[in-house]
Every structure is written in structure tokens, then in C-alpha cells.
N, C-alpha and C positions, 0 to 999 in steps of 0.2 A: 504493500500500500504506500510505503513512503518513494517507492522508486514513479509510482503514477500519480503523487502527489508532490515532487522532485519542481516542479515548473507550474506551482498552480494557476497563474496565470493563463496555464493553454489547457486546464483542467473541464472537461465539454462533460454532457449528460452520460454520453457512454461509460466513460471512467467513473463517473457514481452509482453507475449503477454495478461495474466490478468490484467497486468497493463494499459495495452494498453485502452483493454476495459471497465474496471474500468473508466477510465479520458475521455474514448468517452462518457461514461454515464453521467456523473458529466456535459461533455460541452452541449450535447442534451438538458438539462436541460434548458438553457440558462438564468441560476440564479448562477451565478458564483462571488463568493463576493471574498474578496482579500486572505481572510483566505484558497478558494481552490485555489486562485492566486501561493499564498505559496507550498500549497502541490504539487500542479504540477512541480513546481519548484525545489523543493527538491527533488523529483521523478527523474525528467529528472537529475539533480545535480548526485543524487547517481549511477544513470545508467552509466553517463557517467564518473567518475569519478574510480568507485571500481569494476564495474560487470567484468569478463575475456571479452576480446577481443573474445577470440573465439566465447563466446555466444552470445554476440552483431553481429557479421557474423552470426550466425545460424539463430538468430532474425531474419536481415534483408533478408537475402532471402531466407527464409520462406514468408514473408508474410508481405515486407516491414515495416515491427512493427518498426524499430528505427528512419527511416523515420518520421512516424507518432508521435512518440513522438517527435520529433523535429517539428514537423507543430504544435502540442497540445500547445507551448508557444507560439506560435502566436495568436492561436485561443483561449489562454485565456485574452492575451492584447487588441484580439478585442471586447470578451464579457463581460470581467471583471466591474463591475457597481463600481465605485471611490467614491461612500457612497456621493457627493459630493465636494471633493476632488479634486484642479485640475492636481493633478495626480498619479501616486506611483511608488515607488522604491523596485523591488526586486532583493538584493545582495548577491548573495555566493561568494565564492572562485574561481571559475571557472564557472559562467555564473548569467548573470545579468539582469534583464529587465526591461525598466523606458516606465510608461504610461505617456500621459501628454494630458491633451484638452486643442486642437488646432479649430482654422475655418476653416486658412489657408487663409486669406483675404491677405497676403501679404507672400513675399518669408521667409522660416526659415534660420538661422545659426545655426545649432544645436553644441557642444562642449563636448564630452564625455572623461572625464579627467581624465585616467587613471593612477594616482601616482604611483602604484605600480605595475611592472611587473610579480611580482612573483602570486599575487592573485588581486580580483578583487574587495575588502572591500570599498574601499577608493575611486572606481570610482562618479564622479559626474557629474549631467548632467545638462547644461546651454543654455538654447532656447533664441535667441534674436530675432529678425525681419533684415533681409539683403534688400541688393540692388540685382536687377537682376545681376542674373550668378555672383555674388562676394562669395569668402570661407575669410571668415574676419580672424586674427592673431588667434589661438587658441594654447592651447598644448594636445599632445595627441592626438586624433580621430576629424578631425571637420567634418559636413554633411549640404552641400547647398541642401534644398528642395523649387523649387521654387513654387510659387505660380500658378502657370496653371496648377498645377499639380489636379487641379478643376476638369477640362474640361475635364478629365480620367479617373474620379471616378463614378460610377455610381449611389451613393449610397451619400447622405450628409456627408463632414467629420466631424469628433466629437472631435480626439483623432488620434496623433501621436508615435509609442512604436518602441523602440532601444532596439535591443538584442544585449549583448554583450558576445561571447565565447573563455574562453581560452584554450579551449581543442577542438580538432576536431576530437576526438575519434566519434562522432556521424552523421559525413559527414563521411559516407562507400562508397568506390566502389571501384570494383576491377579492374580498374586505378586509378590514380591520374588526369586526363582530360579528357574529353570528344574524342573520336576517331574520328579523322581525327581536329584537334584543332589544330592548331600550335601555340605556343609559345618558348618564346626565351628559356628555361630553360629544351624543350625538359621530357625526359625520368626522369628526375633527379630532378623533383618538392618537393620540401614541402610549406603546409601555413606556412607563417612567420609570425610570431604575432597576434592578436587576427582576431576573425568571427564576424562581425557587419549585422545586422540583421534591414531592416527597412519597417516599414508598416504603412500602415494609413488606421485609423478606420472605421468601418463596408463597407470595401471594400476589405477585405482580398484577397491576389491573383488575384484581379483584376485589379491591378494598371502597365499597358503596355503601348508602344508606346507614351512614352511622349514627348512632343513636343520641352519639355526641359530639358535636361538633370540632375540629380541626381547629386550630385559630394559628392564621400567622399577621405577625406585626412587623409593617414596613415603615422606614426611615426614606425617605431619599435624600440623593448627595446635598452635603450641606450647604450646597448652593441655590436649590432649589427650595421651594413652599407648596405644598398642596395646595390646590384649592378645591371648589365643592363641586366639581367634574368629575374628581377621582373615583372609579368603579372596580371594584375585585371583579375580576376574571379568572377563570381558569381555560386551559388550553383541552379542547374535545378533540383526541388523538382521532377519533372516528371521522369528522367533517372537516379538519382541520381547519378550525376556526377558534377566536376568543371568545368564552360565553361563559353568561353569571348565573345560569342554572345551579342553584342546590348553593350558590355562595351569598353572604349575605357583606355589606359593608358598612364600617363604623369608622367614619372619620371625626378624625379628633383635631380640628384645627389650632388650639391651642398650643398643643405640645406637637403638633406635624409628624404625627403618627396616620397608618393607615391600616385597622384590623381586618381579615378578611376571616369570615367562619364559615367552611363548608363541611358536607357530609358525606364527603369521599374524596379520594386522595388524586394528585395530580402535579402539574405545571399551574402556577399561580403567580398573577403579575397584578399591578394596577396600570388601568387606561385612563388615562388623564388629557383635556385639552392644554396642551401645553404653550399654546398659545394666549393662555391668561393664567402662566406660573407667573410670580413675585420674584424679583432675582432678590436675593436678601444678601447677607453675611460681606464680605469682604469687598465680593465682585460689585456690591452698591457704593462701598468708596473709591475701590479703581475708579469706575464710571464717572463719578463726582470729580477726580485727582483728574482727569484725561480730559474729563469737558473742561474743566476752570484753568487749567495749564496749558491748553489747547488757543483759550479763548483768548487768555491774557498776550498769549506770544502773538498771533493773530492780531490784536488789536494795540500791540508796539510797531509792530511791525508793520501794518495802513498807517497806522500813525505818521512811521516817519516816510512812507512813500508819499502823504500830503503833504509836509511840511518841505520834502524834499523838493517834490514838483511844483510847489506854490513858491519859494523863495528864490527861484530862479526865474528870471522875466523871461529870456529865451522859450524855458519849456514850458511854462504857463502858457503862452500865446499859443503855442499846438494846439489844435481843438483836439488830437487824439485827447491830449495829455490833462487839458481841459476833464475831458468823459472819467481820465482815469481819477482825478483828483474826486470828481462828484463821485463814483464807484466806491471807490476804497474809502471815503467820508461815509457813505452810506453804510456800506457793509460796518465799517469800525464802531458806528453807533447803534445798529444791529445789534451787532456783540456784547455792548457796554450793557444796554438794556435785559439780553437775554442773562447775562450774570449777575447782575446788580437783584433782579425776581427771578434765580433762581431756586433758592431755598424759601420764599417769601409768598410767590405769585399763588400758588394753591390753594393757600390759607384762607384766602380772601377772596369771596367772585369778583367784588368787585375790581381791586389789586389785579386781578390773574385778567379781566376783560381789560384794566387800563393800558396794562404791558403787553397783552396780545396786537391788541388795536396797533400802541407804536413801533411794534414789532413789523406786524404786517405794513406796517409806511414805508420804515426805512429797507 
């Protein structure tokens, strides 16, 4: 797989779908040690990561192939044998996966603690034991999995695995939600911040209708703000679509949390108009530092191109130079105005119409 993933730039539908089959063969096996843990991981990593977009569409409807490789990390966390081991950790850049054996004799608090926004290195994952339906202090990603989540499984559990995605180049469809979905954010959806992925062991896909609710609680990057757009979603492997069946959401504007509780296990993300985030935290006084530093140099600098072009009788009499002196006057008192009600003009309608009005003259 890595020699047909060697140039992924020239990586076409054909080669995913060798890949495809390649890693059906390796899981059928069902001797899958951590070493193919890895490669599948890398696999799915570079596909989603470097291959064109276009070819990822041809991929999937052709013959759902990207789909498939997105189920393929599941179905390595559930076959993967831990050497015994009680768990493992596999970390890229953009997608993560922690195994860990579990019984599940009592409810989890899981803590997936994402330091870094930009990649996914530094992620760490922290399982305690909870009280029914509590999501304990955490930062980052927390996930109540409660204990009757037993009574669901068909199958003994062994082992509980958290996928973490920061890329959703690998959730395709051609929406963004499921038709006939309503959510607040409408037409104008993106995920915001990562894809959390959660399963429990040799019960893949079969974990429905719980009697008690799942609860995961999102953060996103501390540059961003919820606003009341944000919708829990989970991802329907079946139509390949984003959809809020069976998930319920509670946002907490306050503290810029986002809880999401459903009643069966999956890919869960929040859809957000991100077209009316709040930029907050630092990136608001860069913003402030680069307009007022911006504005100041700007308006020394017309400055002295009037005083330049006005103290000289020669190039006064230019009519170019004439235009430029009214120009650069103009623009410079522009400026002065748009800085002076910068911090001010809001507060006040009437303030924020006086500055506009001389705004719009000059």
C-alpha cells in the first residue's frame, strides 16, 4: 500500500479501491497485530490527507470505497490482539485511534485531550470510572459511556476504541445532512472541530437503542465560539450522510461547550454555521494591532504625500498631482475617522450613524 500511495498526488479511484481490498484481506485474516494496526492507519492518514478530492468522489460513488476505508479503523480497533497490553495508541496528524480493555462493570468518563488544534500529536487519552449520567471536569473532548451499555451488546465486551478526526475530507456526500433533517444552521453547515468516533469491542455496529444515553462534550479551538447553529450529528455509515436521529443537543453558550447524547454509538461531530462564529481570544487583538498599525502608517504616510505635493509650486500646478493631493486628503481623513470610532462607534446608534455618514463622504 505504501509503494501505491508513494506519489499521492497521481493516486486515481483504481488504487483505492486496491487499497480497499488489500486491508479487506489483511482484516478477513483476523490476525491483525498492531504493526497492521499502523499501516491501516497510515493508509486511511494519506488518503485523506494528500489524494485530490476529486478522486476521493470518484472513489466513493463508484463503489463506496472511502466509506469502507473509514469503517476499516474500526474494524481494526475491534480485531487488533494488544500483545497483552491494556491498550494502544495510534497518533498522526490528522486522525488518531486509542484501544483500551475495558469490562465495563461500571459507567466510563473517558477525556480525550486534545493540546493542540493544529494536529493531533499531543492528544491523550484518560479513562476513569463515573457516577450514572455525570460528564466529570475535563478539557478538551470528555465521553460518558454508561454502564448498561451491557444489556446492548451482544457479544462480551473486551475493549473500548476512540477515533479521533481532524479532517472530514473522508465523510462525502453530496449534502452536508441528511434530507428532510432540520437543523438550526440550515443550508450553510460545516463540522467544526474534530470527528470523534466511538465503539466497543467485538460488537462493532451493533451497539443501538441504549437505554442510556452516550454523552460526548465538545470544546472547539480556542479561537472559535459556538453559536446557537450548532447541531450534534452523527455520521449514518448506511447513506453516508450527517444526521441527528437518536442524538439530542445541549448547548451551553456560556462556558462554549457542546453536549451531544445519543442512543447508539458512532462518528459524532457538531454542524455549525460558521459563518456567524465570534472570533474571540487573541486572534481579536491581532485584528485590533493590524487594523490601528495599519491605519496609523497609512495615514503618515498620505500625510506627507500632501504636504509633499502641496509645498512644491511646480507639482501643485499638475492637475495629475492636483487629483492626487484631493485623493490621498481624502483617503487620510477616511482613516483618521475610521480609528478615532473604532472602539466607540457601536456603543452609540447615534455615534456609529455620525461616523458612518462621514465615513461614507470622505
Amino acid at each position: 500500500m505504501k509503494n501505491i500511495l508513494s506519489r499521492a498526488d497521481d493516486v486515481s479511484a483504481l488504487h483505492l479501491e486496491m487499497i480497499r481490498n488489500i486491508t479487506d484481506r489483511a482484516l478477513e485474516t483476523g490476525n491483525v497485530t498492531l504493526a497492521v494496526q499502523d499501516n491501516i492507519i497510515d493508509t486511511v492518514e494519506t488518503v485523506a490527507t494528500k489524494v485530490k478530492v476529486s478522486e476521493l468522489w470518484v472513489a466513493q460513488t463508484k463503489d463506496q470505497i472511502v466509506r469502507s476505508l473509514l469503517e476499516m479503523i474500526d474494524r481494526s480497533a475491534d480485531m487488533v490482539d494488544l500483545m497483552g497490553k491494556p491498550g494502544s495508541a495510534t497518533i498522526r496528524e490528522n486522525i488518531a485511534l486509542f484501544v483500551d480493555k475495558v469490562n465495563l462493570t461500571e459507567s466510563l468518563h473517558v477525556n480525550l485531550n486534545i493540546a493542540d488544534a493544529t494536529n493531533l500529536y499531543t492528544t491523550k487519552l484518560v479513562i476513569q470510572s463515573a457516577k450514572k449520567g455525570e460528564l466529570q471536569e475535563h478539557t478538551g473532548i470528555g465521553i460518558y459511556i454508561p454502564a448498561s451499555i451491557r444489556s446492548s451488546a451482544e457479544k462480551d465486551i473486551d475493549r473500548v476504541w476512540f477515533s479521533v478526526f481532524k479532517t472530514d475530507r473522508l465523510f462525502l456526500s453530496n449534502e452536508t445532512s441528511e434530507p428532510g433533517m432540520v437543523l438550526a444552521c440550515n443550508d450553510t453547515c460545516e463540522v467544526t472541530g474534530t470527528i470523534v468516533g466511538i465503539g466497543i469491542g467485538k460488537n462493532y455496529g451493533n451497539i443501538t437503542n441504549l437505554k442510556e444515553d452516550v454523552r460526548i462534550q465538545f470544546s472547539p479551538p480556542s479561537t472559535v465560539k459556538f453559536n446557537p447553529t450548532a447541531s450534534c450529528v452523527y455520521w449514518n455509515v448506511t447513506t453516508s450522510w450527517w444526521s441527528n436521529r437518536g442524538v439530542k443537543t445541549e448547548l451551553d453558550m456560556e462556558n462554549n461547550k457542546v453536549t451531544c447524547k445519543a442512543n447508539h454509538l458512532t462518528n459524532f461531530a457538531v454542524l455549525m454555521n460558521v459563518g456567524n462564529v465570534e472570533v474571540i481570544g487573541v486572534h481579536v487583538t491581532a485584528l485590533q494591532t493590524i487594523t490601528i498599525v495599519g491605519g496609523v502608517v497609512s495615514i503618515v504616510c498620505l500625510f506627507l504625500t500632501v504636504i509633499g505635493l502641496a509645498k512644491f509650486k511646480a507639482l501643485r500646478k499638475t492637475p495629475t498631482n492636483q487629483i492626487h493631493i484631493s485623493l490621498s486628503f481624502t483617503l487620510m481623513m477616511g482613516l483618521i475617522f475610521l480609528l478615532v470610532g473604532l472602539d466607540n462607534w457601536t456603543q452609540n446608534t447615534a455615534v456609529c450613524t455620525m461616523f458612518a455618514v462621514i465615513i461614507h463622504y470622505f
